[in-house]
C-alpha positions as CSV (number, residue, x, y, z in Angstrom):
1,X,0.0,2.0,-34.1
2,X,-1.5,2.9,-30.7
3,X,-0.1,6.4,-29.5
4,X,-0.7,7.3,-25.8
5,X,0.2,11.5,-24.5
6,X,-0.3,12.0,-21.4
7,X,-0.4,15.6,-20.5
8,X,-2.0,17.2,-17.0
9,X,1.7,17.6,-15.0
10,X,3.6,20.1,-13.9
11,X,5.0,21.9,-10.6
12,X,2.8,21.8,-7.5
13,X,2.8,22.8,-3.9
14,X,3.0,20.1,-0.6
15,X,-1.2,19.3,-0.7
16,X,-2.1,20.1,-3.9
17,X,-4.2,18.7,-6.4
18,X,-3.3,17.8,-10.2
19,X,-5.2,16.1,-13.2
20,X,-3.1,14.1,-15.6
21,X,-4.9,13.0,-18.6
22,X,-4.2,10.1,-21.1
23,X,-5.3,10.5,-25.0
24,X,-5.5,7.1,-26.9
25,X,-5.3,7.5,-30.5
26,X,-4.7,4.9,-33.4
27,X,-5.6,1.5,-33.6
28,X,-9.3,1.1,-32.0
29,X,-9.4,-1.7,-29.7
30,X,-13.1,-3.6,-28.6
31,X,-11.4,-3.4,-25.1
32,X,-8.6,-1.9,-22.9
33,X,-7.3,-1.9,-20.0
34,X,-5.0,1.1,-18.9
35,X,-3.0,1.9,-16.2
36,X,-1.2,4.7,-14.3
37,X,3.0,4.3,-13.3
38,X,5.9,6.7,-11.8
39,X,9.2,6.6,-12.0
40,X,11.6,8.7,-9.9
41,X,14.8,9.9,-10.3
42,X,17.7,6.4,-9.4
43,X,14.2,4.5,-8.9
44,X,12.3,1.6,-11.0
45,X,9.2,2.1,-12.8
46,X,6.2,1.3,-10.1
47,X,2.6,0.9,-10.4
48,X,0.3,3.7,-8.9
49,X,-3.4,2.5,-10.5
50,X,-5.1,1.1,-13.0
51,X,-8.8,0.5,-14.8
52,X,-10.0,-2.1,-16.5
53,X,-12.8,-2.1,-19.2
54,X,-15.6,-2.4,-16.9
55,X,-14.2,0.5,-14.7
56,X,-12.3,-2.1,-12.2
57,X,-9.9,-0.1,-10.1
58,X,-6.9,-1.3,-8.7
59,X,-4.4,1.2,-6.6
60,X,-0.9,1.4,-4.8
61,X,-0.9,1.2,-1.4
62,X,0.7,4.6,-1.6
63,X,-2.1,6.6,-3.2
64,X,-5.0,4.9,-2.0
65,X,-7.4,7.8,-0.4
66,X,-5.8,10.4,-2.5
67,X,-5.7,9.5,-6.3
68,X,-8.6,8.2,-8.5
69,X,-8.8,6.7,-11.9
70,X,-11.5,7.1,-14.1
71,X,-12.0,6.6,-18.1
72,X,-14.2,7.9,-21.0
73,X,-14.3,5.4,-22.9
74,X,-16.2,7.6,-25.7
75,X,-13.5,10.1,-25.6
76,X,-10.5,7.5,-25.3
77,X,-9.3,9.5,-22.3
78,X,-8.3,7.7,-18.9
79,X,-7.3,10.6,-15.9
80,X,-5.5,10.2,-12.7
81,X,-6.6,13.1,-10.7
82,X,-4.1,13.4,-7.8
83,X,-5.1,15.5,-4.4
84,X,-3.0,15.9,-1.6
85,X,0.4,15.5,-3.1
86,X,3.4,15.2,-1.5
87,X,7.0,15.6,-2.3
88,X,7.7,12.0,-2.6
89,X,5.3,11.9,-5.3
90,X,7.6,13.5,-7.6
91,X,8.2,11.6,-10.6
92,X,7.6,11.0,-14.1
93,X,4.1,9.8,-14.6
94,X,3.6,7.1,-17.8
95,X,-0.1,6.3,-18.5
96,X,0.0,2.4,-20.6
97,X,-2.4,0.5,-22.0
98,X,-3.2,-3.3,-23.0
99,X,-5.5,-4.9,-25.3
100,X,-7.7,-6.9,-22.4
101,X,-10.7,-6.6,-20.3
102,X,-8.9,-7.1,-16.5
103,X,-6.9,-4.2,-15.0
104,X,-2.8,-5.4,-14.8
105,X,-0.3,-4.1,-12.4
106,X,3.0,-4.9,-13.8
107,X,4.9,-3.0,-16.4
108,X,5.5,-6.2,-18.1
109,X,1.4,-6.6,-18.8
110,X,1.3,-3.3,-20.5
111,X,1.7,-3.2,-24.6
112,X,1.8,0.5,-25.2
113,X,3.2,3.4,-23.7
114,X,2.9,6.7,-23.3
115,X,6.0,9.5,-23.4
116,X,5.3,10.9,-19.8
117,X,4.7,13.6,-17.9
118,X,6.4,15.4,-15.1
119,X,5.2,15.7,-11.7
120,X,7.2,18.1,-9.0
121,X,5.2,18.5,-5.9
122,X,7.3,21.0,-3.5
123,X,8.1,21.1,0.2
């Protein structure tokens, strides 16, 4: 079975910059897609970004200009680093992945999933 940990979080200032990474492990796939979601407290999952196999980037209309996606696929790592965080950023971040080529932005479209990772960005 696929197994997805993301790691990276943890508590950070109003305008400060993390790196969350994803570690893929299991089940080799020829291609993946993987992408990036939130979810805060009394709030649905949403989407923040996601890569496809040829490096395709799609983003949130939120974190465009401030986050970036990025993959090595040698390593089986995908990272979201985050700059200029605010407070409403705060969540737990998941890190998913599916079996295709195209980048997806809907929880449904995602197999596997990671266990998350805190994010607390301060006033």
């Amino acid at each position: 079975q696929v197994q997805l940990v993301e790691s990276g979080g943890g508590l950070v200032q109003a305008g400060g910059s993390l790196r969350l990474s994803c570690a893929m492990s299991g089940r080799t796939f020829s291609s993946y897609a993987v992408g990036w979601f939130r979810q805060a407290p009394g709030k649905e999952r949403e989407f923040v970004a996601a890569i496809g196999w040829s490096s395709r980037t799609y983003y949130a209309d939120s974190v465009k200009g401030r986050f970036t996606i990025s993959r090595d696929n040698a390593k089986n790592m995908v990272y979201l680093q985050m700059n200029s965080l605010k407070p409403e950023d705060t969540a737990v971040y998941y890190c998913a992945l599916d079996p295709t080529i195209a980048p997806k932005r809907e929880v449904y479209e995602y197999d596997y999933w990671g266990q998350g990772t805190q994010v607390t960005v301060s006033s």
